[in-house]
C-alpha positions in Angstrom: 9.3 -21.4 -26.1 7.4 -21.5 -22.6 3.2 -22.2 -23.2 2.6 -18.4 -21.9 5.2 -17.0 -24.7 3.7 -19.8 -27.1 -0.1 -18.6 -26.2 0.9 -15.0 -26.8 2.7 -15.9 -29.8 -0.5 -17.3 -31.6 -2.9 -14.4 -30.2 -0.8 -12.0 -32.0 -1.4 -13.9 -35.1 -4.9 -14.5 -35.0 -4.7 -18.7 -34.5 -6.8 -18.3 -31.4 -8.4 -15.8 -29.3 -11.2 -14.7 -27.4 -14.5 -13.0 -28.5 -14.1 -10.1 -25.7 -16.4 -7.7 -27.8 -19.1 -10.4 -28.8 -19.6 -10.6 -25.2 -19.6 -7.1 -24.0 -23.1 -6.7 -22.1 -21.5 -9.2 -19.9 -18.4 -7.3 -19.3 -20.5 -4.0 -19.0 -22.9 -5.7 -16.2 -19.9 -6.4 -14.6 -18.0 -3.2 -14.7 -21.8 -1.4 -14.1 -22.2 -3.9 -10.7 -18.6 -2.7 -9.3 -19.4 0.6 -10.4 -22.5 0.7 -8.4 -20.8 -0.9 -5.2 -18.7 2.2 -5.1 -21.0 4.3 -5.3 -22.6 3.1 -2.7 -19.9 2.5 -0.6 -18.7 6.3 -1.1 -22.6 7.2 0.0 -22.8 5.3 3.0 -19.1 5.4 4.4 -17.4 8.4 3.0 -14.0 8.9 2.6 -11.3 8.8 5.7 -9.6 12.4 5.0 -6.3 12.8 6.3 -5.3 16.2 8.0 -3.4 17.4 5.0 -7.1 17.9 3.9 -8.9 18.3 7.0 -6.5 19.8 9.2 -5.3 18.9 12.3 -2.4 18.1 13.9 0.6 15.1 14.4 2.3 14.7 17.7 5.4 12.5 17.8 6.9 11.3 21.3 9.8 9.9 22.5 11.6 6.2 21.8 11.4 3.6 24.5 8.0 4.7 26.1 6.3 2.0 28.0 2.7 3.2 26.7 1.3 1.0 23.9 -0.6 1.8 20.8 -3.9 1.2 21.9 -3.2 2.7 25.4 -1.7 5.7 23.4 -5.2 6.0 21.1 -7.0 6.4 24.2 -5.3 8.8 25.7 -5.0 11.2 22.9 -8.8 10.6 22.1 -9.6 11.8 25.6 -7.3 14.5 25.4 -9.2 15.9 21.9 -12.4 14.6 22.0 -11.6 13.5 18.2 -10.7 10.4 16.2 -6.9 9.3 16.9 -4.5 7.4 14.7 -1.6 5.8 16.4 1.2 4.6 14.8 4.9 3.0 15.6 7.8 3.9 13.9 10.5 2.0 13.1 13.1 3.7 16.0 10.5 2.7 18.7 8.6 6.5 18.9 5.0 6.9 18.4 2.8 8.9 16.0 -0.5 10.1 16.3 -2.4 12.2 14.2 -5.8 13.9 15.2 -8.0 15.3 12.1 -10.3 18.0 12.3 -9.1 19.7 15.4 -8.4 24.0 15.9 -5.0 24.3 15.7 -5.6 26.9 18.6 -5.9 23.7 20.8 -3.0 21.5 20.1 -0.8 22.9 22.6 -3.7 22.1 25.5 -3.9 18.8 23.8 0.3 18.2 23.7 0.3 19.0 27.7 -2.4 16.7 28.3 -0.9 13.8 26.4 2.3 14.2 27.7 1.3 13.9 31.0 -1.0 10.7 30.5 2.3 9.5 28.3 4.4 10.4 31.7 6.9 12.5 29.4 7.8 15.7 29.3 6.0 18.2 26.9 8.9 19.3 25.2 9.5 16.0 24.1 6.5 15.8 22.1 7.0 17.2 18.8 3.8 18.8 17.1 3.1 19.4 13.5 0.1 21.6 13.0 -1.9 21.5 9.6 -4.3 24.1 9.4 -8.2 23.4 8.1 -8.0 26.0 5.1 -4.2 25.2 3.8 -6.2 21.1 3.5 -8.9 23.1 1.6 -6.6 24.6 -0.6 -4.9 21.1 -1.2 -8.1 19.2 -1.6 -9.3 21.8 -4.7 -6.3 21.9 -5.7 -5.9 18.2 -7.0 -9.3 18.1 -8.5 -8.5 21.1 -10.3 -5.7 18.8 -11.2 -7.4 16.2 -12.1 -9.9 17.9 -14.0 -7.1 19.3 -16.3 -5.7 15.8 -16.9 -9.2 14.7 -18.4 -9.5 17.1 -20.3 -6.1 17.1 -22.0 -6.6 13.2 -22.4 -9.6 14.0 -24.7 -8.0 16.5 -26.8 -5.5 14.5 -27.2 -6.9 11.2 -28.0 -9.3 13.6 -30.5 -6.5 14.8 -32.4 -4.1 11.3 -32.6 -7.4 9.1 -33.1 -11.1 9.9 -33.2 -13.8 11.5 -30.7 -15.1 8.1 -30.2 -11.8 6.4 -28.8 -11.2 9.5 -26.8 -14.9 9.8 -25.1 -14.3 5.4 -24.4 -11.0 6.1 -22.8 -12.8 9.0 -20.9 -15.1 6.5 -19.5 -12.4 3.7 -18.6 -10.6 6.8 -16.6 -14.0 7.8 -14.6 -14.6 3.6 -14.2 -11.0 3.4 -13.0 -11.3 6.5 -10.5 -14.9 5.4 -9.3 -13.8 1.7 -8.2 -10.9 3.3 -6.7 -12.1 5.9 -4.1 -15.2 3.5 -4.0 -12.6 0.7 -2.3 -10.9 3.3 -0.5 -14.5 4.1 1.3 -15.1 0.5 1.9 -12.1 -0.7 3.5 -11.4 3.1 5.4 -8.4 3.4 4.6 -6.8 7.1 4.8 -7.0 9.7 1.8 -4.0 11.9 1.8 -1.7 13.6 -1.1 0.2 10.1 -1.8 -3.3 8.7 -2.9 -3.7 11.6 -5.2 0.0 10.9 -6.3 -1.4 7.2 -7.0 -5.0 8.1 -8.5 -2.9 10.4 -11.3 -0.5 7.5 -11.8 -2.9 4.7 -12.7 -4.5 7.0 -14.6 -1.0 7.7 -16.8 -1.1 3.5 -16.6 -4.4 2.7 -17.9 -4.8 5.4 -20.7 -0.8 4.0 -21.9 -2.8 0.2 -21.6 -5.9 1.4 -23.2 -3.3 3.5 -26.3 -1.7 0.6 -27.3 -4.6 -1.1 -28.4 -6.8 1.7 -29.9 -3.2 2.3 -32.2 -3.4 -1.2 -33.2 -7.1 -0.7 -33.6 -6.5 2.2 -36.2 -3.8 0.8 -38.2 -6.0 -2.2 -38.7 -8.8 -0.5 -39.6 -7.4 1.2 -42.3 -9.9 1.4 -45.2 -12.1 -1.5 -43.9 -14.8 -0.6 -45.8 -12.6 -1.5 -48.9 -13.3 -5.4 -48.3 -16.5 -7.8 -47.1 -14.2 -9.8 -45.1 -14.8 -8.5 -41.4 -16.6 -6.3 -39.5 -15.2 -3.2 -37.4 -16.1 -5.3 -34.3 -14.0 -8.3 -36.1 -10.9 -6.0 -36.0 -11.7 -5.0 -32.6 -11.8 -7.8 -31.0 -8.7 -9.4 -32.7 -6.7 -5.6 -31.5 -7.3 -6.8 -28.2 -6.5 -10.1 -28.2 -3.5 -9.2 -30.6 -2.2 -7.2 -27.0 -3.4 -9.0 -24.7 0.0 -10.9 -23.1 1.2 -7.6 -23.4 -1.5 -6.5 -21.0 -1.3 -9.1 -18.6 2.2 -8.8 -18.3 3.1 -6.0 -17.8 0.0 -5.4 -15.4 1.5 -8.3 -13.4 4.9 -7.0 -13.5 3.6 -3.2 -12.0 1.1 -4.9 -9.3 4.3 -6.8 -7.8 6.0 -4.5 -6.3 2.7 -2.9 -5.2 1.2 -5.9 -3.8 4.5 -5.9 -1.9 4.2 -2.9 -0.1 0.6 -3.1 0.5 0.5 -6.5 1.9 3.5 -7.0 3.6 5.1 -3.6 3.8 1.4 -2.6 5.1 0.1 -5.7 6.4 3.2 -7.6 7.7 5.3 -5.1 9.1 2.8 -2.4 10.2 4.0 0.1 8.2 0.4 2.1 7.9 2.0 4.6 6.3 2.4 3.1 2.9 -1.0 2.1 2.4 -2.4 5.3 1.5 -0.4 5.1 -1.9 -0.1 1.5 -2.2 -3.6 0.8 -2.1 -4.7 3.2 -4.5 -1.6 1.7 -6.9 -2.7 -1.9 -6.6 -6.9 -1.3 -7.4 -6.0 1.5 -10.0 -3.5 -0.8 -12.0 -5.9 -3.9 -11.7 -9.1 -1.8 -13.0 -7.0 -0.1 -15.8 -6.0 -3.4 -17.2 -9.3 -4.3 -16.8 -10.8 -1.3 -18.5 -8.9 -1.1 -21.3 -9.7 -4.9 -22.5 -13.0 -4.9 -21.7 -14.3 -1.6 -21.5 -12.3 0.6 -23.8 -12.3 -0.7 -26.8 -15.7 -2.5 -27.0 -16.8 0.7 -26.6 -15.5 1.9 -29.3 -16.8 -1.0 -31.3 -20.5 -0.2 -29.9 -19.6 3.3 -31.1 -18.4 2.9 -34.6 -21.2 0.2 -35.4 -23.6 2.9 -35.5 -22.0 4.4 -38.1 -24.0 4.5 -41.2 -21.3 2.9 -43.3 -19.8 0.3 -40.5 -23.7 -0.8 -41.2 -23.6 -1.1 -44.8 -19.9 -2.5 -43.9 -22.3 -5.3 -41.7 -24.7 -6.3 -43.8 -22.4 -6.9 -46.8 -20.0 -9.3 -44.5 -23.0 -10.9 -43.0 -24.4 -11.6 -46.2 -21.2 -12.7 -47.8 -21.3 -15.5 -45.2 -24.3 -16.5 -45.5 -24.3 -17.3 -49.2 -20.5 -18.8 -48.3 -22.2 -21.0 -45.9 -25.1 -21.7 -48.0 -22.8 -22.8 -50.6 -20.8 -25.0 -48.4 -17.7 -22.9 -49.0 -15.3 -21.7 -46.2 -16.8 -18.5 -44.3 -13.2 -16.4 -44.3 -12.6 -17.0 -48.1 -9.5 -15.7 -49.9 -11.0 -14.0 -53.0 -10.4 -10.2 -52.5 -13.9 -7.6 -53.2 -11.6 -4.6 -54.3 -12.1 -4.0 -58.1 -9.2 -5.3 -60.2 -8.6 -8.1 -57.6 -6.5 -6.4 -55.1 -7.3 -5.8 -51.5 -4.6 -4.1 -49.1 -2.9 -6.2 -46.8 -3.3 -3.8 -43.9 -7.1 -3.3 -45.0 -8.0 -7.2 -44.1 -6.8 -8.0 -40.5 -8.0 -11.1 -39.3 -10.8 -10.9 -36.7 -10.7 -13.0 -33.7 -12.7 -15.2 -31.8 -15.2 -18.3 -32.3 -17.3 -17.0 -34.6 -14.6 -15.6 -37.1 -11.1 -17.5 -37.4 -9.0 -16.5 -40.2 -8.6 -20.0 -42.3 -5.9 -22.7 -41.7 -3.6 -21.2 -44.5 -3.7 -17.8 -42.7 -2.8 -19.2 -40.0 0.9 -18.1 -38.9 1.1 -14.6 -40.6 -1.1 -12.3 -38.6 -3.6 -11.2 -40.9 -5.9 -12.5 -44.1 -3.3 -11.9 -47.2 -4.9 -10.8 -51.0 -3.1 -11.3 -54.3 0.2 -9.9 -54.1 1.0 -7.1 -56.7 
């Protein structure tokens, strides 16, 4: 077995892991510090709206014109007094598109380009958006978006518990704030395939951030029933218990992304694909991100307030201290459940430093009782 399969292997049954909810305020600086650079950067710079939101217009002219990009720009800046983006396609024509101009003017616009271009007008091919069909567009996706969150939370209400729905809630917001927050920053263009990308990260990182709050509930199954571990025990070893799982398939999904951002974007100048590719490649990194470190420490934070997760607490904290006054091992075997038996699935082995199951657990996944 390779070490990465190996590694996985033993975080899956509790022989080693990290304490990610022990040291959560480090994570949630973290996250708060991104978060804030966003925020900022959405302030300051704004988004780049395309014309499908704006409106505007896209003129395309002949192959095997002598005129180059930049010359291009210039001329069609000049010729609306607006912003132009120039582009080359692949068969050799070029494409620019001018934002935020009345649609009454294009054809003014078209005859002055063509003649600066040296072509003949009806060679230019125009596309016109209009200003209130990229209003309609614009509230249409937040409406959109707006009904997604909301059936998340239902959702995640019914199948698990408010608390897990309201921390996968916040990872989404996290995960859409970094987002448009790098989008501003770097300037690139906001049109309907970076809507199509917001809505599929988001699909990505609630499936990421699931997966763990379902192996988060099966463990938890009447923990109160034993003095063993603590909710944030559990937690902790639910993530590390899926963690390969994260990375890997978050590596496997920002491939082919990285791919057409970098070089399909990059490389070969295809400007076209970064309005998706871009949004892709931050969403999927953050929703990993948010569901191991935000998401479910969270929910920890959450459920420690409970009353009984802080009777739950204060037993398991005592227990090891008397354990270690005693000079016993911390995680002992001897089940708390009256008649001697403790449920299997009600004793998962915490995670981390502080809490390693004991060297005959080790290899089975969880803290065993007496068998019936």
């Amino acid at each position: 077995m390779s070490k990465l399969g190996n590694l996985g292997a033993r975080l899956h049954r509790g022989e080693v892991g990290y304490d990610f909810v022990g040291n959560r305020k480090i994570w949630y600086g973290i996250s708060i510090l991104i978060t804030i650079t966003a925020i900022l950067g959405l302030a300051v710079r704004g988004l780049n709206m395309g014309i499908e939101f704006q409106g505007g217009a896209v003129f395309t002219t002949p192959k095997h014109m002598t005129a180059s990009v930049a010359q291009t720009e210039n001329y069609a800046q000049d010729a609306s007094g607006h912003d132009a983006i120039v582009q080359k396609l692949g068969d050799g024509s070029l494409r620019v598109q001018i934002a935020g101009i009345d649609t009454n003017k294009s054809d003014q616009i078209k005859d002055t380009l063509a003649k600066d271009l040296k072509v003949n007008p009806e060679q230019i091919n125009a596309d016109l958006v209009g200003p209130s069909w990229g209003q309609q567009i614009a509230n249409k996706a937040w409406e959109g978006l707006a009904i997604f969150m909301i059936l998340v939370v239902i959702y995640l209400a019914i199948a698990f518990e408010w608390r897990m729905a309201l921390a996968a809630l916040v990872a989404l917001i996290h995960d859409i704030t970094i987002t448009t927050g790098i989008y501003a920053l770097v300037g690139f263009e906001v049109t309907p395939g970076t809507v199509i990308g917001l809505l599929t990260i988001l699909g990505y990182s609630l499936y990421d951030t699931v997966v763990v709050f379902d192996s988060l509930k099966e463990q938890t199954r009447d923990i109160t029933r034993q003095t063993r571990w603590t909710y944030s025990d559990v937690a902790n070893r639910s993530i590390n218990g899926t963690l390969m799982r994260s990375i890997n398939t978050t590596a496997v999904a920002l491939l082919p992304v990285a791919g057409l951002l970098f070089i399909g974007g990059g490389v070969l100048g295809a400007g076209m694909l970064n309005d998706i590719s871009l949004s892709l490649f931050v969403g999927l990194a953050a929703g990993a991100y948010s569901s191991i470190f935000i998401a479910t420490p969270l929910v920890a934070d959450l459920k420690e307030r409970e009353p009984q997760m802080k009777a739950l607490r204060k037993r398991v904290l005592a227990k090891r201290a008397q354990a270690a006054a005693q000079g016993e091992p911390i995680d002992s075997e001897t089940s708390d459940v009256p008649g001697g038996d403790e449920p299997e699935d009600a004793t998962p082995a915490a995670v981390g430093s502080r809490n390693q199951p004991a060297a005959r657990n080790r290899g089975r996944g969880r803290p065993s009782g007496k068998r019936r």
